[in-house]
C-alpha positions in Angstrom: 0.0 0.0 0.0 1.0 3.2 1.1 4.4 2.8 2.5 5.9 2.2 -1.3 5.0 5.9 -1.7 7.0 7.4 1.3 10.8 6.0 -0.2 12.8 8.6 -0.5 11.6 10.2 -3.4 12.2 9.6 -6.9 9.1 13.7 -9.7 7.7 20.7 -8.8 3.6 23.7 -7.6 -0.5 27.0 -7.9 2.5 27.5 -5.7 4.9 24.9 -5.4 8.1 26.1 -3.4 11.1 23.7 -3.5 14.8 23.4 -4.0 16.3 21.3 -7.3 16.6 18.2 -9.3 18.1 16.9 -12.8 16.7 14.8 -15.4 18.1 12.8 -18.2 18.8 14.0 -22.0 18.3 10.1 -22.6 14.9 9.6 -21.2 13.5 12.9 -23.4 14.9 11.5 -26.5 13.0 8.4 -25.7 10.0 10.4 -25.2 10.2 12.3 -28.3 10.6 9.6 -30.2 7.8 7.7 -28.7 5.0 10.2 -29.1 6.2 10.9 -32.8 4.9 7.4 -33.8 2.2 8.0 -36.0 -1.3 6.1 -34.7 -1.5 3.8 -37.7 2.0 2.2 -37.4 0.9 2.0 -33.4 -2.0 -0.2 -34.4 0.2 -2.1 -36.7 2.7 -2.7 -33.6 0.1 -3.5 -31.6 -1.9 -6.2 -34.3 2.0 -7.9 -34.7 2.2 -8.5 -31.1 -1.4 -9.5 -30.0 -3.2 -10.5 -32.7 -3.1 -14.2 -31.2 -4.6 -13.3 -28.1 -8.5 -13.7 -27.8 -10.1 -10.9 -25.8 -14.3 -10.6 -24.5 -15.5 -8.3 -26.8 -17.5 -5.4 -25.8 -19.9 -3.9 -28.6 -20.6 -0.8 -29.5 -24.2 -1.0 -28.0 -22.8 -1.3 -24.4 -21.8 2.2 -25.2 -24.7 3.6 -24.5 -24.1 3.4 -21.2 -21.1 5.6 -21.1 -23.0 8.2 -23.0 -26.1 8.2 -20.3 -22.9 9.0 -17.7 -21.8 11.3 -19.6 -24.7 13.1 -19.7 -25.0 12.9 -15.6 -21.2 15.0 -15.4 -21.3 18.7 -13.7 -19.0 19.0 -16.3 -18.1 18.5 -20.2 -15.8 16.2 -21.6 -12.5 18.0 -23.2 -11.8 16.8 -26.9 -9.0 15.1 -26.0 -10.9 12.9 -23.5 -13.1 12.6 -25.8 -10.6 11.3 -28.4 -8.9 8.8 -26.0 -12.5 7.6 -24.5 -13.5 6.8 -28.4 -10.2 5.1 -28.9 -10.2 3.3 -26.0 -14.1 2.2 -26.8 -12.6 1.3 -30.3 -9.8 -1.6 -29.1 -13.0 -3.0 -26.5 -14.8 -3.5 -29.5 -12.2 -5.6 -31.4 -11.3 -9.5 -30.6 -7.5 -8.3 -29.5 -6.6 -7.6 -26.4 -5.9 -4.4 -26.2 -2.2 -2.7 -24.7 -3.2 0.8 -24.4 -1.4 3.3 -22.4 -3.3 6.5 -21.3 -1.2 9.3 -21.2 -1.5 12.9 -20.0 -0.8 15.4 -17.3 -1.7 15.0 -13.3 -5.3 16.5 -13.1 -6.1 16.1 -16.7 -8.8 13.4 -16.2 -7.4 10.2 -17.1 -9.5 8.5 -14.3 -13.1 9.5 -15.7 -12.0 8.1 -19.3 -11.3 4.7 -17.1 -14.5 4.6 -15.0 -16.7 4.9 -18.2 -15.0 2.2 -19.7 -15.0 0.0 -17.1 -19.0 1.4 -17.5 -19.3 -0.3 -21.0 -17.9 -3.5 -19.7 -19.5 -3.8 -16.9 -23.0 -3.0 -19.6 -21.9 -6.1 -22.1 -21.7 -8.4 -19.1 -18.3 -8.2 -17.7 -15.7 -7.5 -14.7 -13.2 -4.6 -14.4 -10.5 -4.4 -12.0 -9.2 -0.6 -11.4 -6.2 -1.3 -10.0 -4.0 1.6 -7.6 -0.6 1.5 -5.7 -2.0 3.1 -2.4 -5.3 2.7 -0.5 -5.5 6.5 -0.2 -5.8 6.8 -4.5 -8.0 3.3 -4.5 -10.6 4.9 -2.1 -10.5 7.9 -4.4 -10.9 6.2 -7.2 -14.0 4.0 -5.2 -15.7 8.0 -4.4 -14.9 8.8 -8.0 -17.1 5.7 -9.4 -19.8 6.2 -6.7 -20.1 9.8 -7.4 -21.1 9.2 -11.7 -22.4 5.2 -11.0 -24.9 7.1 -7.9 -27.0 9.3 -10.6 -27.3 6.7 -13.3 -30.6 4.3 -13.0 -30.8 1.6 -10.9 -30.8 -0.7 -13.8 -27.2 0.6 -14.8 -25.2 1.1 -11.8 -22.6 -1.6 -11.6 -21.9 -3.5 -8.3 -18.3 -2.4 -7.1 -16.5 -3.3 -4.4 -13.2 -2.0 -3.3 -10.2 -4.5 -2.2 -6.9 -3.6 0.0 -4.4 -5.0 2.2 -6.6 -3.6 5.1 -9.4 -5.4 4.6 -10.6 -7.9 7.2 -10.0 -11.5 6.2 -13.3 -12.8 6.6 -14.3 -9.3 4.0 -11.6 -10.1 1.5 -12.5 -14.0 1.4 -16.5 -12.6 0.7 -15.2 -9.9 -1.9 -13.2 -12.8 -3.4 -16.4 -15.4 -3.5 -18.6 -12.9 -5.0 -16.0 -12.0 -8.0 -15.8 -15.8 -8.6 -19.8 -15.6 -8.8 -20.2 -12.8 -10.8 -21.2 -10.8 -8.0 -18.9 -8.1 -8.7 -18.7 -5.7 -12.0 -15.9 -3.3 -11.0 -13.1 -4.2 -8.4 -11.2 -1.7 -7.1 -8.1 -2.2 -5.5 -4.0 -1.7 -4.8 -1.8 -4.9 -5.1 -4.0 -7.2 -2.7 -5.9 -7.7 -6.3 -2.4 -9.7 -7.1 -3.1 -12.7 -5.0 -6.8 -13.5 -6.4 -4.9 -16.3 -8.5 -7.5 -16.1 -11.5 -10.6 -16.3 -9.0 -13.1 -14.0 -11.6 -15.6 -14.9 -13.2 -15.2 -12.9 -16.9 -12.9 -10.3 -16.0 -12.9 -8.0 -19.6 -10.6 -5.0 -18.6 -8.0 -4.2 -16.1 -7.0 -0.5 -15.6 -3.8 -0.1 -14.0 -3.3 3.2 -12.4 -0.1 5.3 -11.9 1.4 2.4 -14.0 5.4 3.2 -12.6 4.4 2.2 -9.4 4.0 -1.3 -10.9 6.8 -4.0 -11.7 6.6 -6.1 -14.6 6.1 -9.1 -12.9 3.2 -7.1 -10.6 1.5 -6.5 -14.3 2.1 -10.2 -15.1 0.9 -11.9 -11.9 -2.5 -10.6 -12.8 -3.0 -12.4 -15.6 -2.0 -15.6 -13.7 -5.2 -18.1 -14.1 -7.0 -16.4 -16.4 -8.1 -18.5 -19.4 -9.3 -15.1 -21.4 -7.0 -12.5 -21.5 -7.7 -9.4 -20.4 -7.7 -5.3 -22.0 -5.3 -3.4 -20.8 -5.4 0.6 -19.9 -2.2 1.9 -18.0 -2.5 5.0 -17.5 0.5 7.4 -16.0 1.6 11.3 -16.2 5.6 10.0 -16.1 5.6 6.7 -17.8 9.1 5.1 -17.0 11.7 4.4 -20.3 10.5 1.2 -20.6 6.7 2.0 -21.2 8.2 4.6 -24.0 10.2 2.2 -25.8 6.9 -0.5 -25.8 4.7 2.2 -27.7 8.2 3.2 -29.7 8.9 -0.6 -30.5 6.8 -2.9 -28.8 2.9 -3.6 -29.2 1.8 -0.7 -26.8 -0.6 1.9 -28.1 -1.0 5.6 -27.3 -3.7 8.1 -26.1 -2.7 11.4 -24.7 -4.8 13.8 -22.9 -2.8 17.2 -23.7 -5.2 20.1 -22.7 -6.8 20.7 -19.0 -10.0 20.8 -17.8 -10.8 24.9 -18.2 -10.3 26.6 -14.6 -7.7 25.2 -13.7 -4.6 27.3 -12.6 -1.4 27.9 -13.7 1.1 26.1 -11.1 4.1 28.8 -10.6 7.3 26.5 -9.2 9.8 28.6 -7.2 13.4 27.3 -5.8 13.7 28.5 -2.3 17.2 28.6 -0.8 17.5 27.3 3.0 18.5 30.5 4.7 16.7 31.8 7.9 15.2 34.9 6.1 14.2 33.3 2.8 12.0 30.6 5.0 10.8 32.9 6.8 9.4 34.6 3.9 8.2 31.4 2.8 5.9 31.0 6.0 4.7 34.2 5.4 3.3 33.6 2.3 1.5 30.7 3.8 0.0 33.0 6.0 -1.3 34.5 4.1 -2.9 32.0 1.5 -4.3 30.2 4.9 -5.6 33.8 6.0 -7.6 33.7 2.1 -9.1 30.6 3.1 -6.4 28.4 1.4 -4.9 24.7 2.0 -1.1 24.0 2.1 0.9 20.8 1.9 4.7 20.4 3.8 6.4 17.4 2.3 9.3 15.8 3.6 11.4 13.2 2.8 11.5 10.9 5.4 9.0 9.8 8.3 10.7 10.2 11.2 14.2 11.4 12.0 16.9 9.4 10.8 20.0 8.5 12.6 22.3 7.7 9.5 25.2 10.4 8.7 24.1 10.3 5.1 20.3 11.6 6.3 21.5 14.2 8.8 19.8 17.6 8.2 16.7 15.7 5.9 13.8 16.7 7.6 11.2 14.1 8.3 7.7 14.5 8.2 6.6 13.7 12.3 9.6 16.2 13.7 8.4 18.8 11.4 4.8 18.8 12.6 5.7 18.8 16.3 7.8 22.0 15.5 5.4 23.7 13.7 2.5 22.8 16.0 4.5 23.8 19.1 6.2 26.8 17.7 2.7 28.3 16.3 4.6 29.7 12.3 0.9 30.0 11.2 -1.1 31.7 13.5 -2.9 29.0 15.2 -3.8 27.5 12.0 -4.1 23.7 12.5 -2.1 21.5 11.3 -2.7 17.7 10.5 0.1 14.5 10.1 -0.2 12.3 7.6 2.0 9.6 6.4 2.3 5.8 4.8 2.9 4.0 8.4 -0.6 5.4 10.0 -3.4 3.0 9.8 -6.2 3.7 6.8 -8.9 5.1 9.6 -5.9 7.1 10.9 -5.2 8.6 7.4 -9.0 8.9 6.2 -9.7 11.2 9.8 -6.7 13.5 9.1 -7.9 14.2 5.5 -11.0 14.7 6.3 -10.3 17.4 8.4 -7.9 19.2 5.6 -10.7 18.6 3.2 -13.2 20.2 5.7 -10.3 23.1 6.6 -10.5 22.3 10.1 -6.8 21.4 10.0 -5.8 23.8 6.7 -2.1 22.5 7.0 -1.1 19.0 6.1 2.3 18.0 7.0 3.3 14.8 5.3 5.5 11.9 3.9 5.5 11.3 0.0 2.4 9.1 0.5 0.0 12.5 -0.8 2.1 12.3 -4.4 -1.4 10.0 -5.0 -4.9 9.7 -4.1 -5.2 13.0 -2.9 -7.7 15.3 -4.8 -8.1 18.3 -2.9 -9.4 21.5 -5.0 -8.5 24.3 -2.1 -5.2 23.3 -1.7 -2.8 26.1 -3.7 0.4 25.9 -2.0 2.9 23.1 -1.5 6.0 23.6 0.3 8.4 21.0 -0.5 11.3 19.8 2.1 14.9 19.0 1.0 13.4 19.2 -2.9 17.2 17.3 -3.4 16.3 14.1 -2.2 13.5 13.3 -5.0 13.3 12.7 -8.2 11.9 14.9 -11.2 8.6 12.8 -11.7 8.1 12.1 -8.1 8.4 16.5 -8.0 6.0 16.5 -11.2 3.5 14.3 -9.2 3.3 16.3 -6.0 3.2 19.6 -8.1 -0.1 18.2 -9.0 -1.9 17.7 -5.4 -2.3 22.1 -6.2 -4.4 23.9 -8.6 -6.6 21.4 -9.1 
């Protein structure tokens, strides 16, 4: 679950205030070259390297579904969702499995082009598995489905379940009788969906979210026991060199999501020096956004304090909050804990309170660079920005402005 996403990072903010990273000339070459593949020779790739494997087919009729959702959104489709939904639709329809990988920013809205596929199979008589690397993003992704799958008609609204490594035994082994029934129509869950050994009963699509969170292997144990294999969606904002050389070479697919959804701000990235003023000035600013009715994330590096030489001066996450909470920097502003070693009741109180504002300031781990969708939150401050990575920066740049 969550404690994969509090590692010492490996990806910058409306205000996103850190220090520095590099990236790799090699990696943008490969990326360049991958999304310069013209669709057609995609599709080619894709029929040479799967055009043996029989897949459920979901017709176009089961579509009607996903436009009846549609309809129910507070909000439009953008055309490239549009374009990737239709493609995605598309490869359902055909007898191939389909290797698709879903492509686009953090916040474009990758996740509602999932959920009304998983719709259509779910309509033609099938299973879906929406699979995430934390409980935090599966529950999300649970709300997400409940808040379309709620409005549509009784008649239409699929049966989902949600499946994590906190789940009491005697619920997982239920959860796991009724997807070997048929009981189920969308699963949604983190890597506990790994050990169901096959146990579905005509599982049609699997979504796989924040794919670079997954090892091959991971990706492969899911198909384990499965006489009918599978679609595939993996979607991601900083697909790893491997996924690019699979569309550039392999029998992988693309969709890209390029534009935002309209409102959404501009996310200014500032370096931030450690110096006693220059922080200082950085509180302030917090001030005030918390004063305009703003939230704010602190990310740090580690947990708790660290006694290796290598570590000394990182801050970690529970040493922070204590000196902010005891020093009062914001006012009397309160301020919540959250990372990847608290329990999931432990982690679903403390959002809740930053979602309501009651505790406006969220100190944390890594384990927010998923699952957290939090539309007043406009500033993250970023700890020892040195110790991650450029996509693990790019991620938590996109918990603001949302």
């Amino acid at each position: 679950g969550d404690e994969a996403a509090d590692k010492p990072p490996n990806s910058g903010t409306q205000q996103h205030l850190s220090s520095s990273s590099s990236s790799s000339a090699g990696t943008a070459a490969a990326t360049s070259r991958a999304l310069s593949t013209p669709p057609q020779q995609q599709q080619q790739q894709q029929s040479s390297m799967q055009g043996a494997s029989t897949a459920y087919i979901i017709p176009e009729s089961a579509a009607s579904v996903v436009e009846a959702a549609k309809q129910l959104l507070p909000y439009q489709l953008t055309p490239d969702q549009q374009t990737s939904l239709g493609e995605v639709l598309a490869d359902l329809a055909k007898p191939q499995a389909m290797l698709r990988l879903l492509q686009g920013d953090v916040g474009c809205g990758k996740t509602v082009v999932a959920v009304l596929a998983c719709l259509a199979v779910r309509q033609a008589g099938h299973q879906a598995l929406l699979l995430a690397p934390t409980e935090l993003l599966a529950t999300q992704h649970l709300a997400t489905l409940a808040s379309i799958c709620d409005q549509l008609p009784l008649a239409l609204r699929p049966r989902v379940e949600l499946l994590t490594g906190s789940v009491p035994a005697k619920q997982k082994a239920g959860v796991k009788a009724r997807l070997a029934k048929g009981e189920v129509d969308v699963l949604v869950s983190t890597q506990a969906a790994l050990w169901l050994h096959g146990g579905w009963s005509r599982l049609a699509l699997v979504v796989v979210d924040e794919q670079h969170k997954f090892g091959v292997r991971q990706r492969e144990r899911l198909l384990q026991g499965l006489s009918v294999p599978p679609h595939m969606l993996l979607m991601s904002a900083t697909p790893i060199p491997r996924t690019l050389a699979l569309v550039q070479f392999g029998g992988m697919v693309l969709s890209s999501i390029s534009s935002m959804p309209p409102g959404r701000s501009r996310v200014a990235t500032q370096v931030v020096v450690d110096a006693e003023t220059a922080r200082e000035q950085v509180y302030a600013a917090i001030r005030d956004e918390l004063a305009s009715g703003g939230r704010v994330y602190i990310v740090c590096p580690l947990v708790s304090e660290s006694s290796s030489d290598a570590l000394a001066g990182v801050k970690a996450a529970s040493d922070e909050y204590e000196r902010l909470v005891s020093s009062r920097v914001f006012d009397g502003h309160g301020c919540g804990l959250l990372h990847g070693k608290m329990k999931q009741p432990e982690k679903e109180a403390v959002l809740a309170k930053f979602n309501s504002g009651e505790t406006p300031v969220l100190i944390s781990s890594t384990v927010v660079e998923v699952g957290i969708d939090e539309p007043e939150a406009s500033v993250m401050l970023v700890e020892n920005a040195d110790r991650f990575g450029l996509a693990q920066l790019h991620q938590l740049r996109g918990r603001v402005g949302r």
